[in-house]
C-alpha positions, 0 to 999 in steps of 0.5 A: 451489493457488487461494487464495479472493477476500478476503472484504470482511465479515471481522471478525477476524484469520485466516491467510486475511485475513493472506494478503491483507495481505501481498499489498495490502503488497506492491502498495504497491510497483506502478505505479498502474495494477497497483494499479487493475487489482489493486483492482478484481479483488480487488472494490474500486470506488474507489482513491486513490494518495498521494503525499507530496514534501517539499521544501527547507527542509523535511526530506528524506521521500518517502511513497506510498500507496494507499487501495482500498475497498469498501462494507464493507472499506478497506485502505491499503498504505504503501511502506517503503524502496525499494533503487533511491531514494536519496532513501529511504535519506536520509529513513531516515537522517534518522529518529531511532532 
């Protein structure tokens, strides 16, 4: 089963729209360039990647991103713990409840 192309118009929320969040979320967690290749397939012509690092003797945090858009439609994917970094699991050690 094929699932449609996101439609970059869209103004509301939809199963259809819901499905490509989950798969912009989940291409917060590739290389940059899945992420690029990804981005143009899906019909967005610019792509931004951020990457936050702090370091000593501010506190342990570790943030990447990716910003793609279109003339009518941006979306921005966040990573959330990765198993594998430790450095993750200490910067979410360190976040209050």
């Amino acid at each position: 089963m094929s699932t449609p192309m996101i439609d970059h118009t869209v103004k509301k929320h939809s199963p259809h729209v819901a499905y490509w969040m989950v798969q912009a979320a989940d291409l917060a967690y590739k290389d940059e360039a899945t992420i690029e290749a990804k981005a143009r397939e899906w019909g967005f012509e610019r792509v931004r990647h951020h990457q936050t690092r702090f370091t000593p003797p501010f506190p342990l945090e570790d943030t990447q991103a990716y910003t793609i858009a279109s003339d009518r439609m941006i979306i921005t994917g966040f990573r959330g713990t990765e198993p594998a970094q430790i450095r993750d699991w200490l910067s979410d050690a360190t976040t209050p409840p």
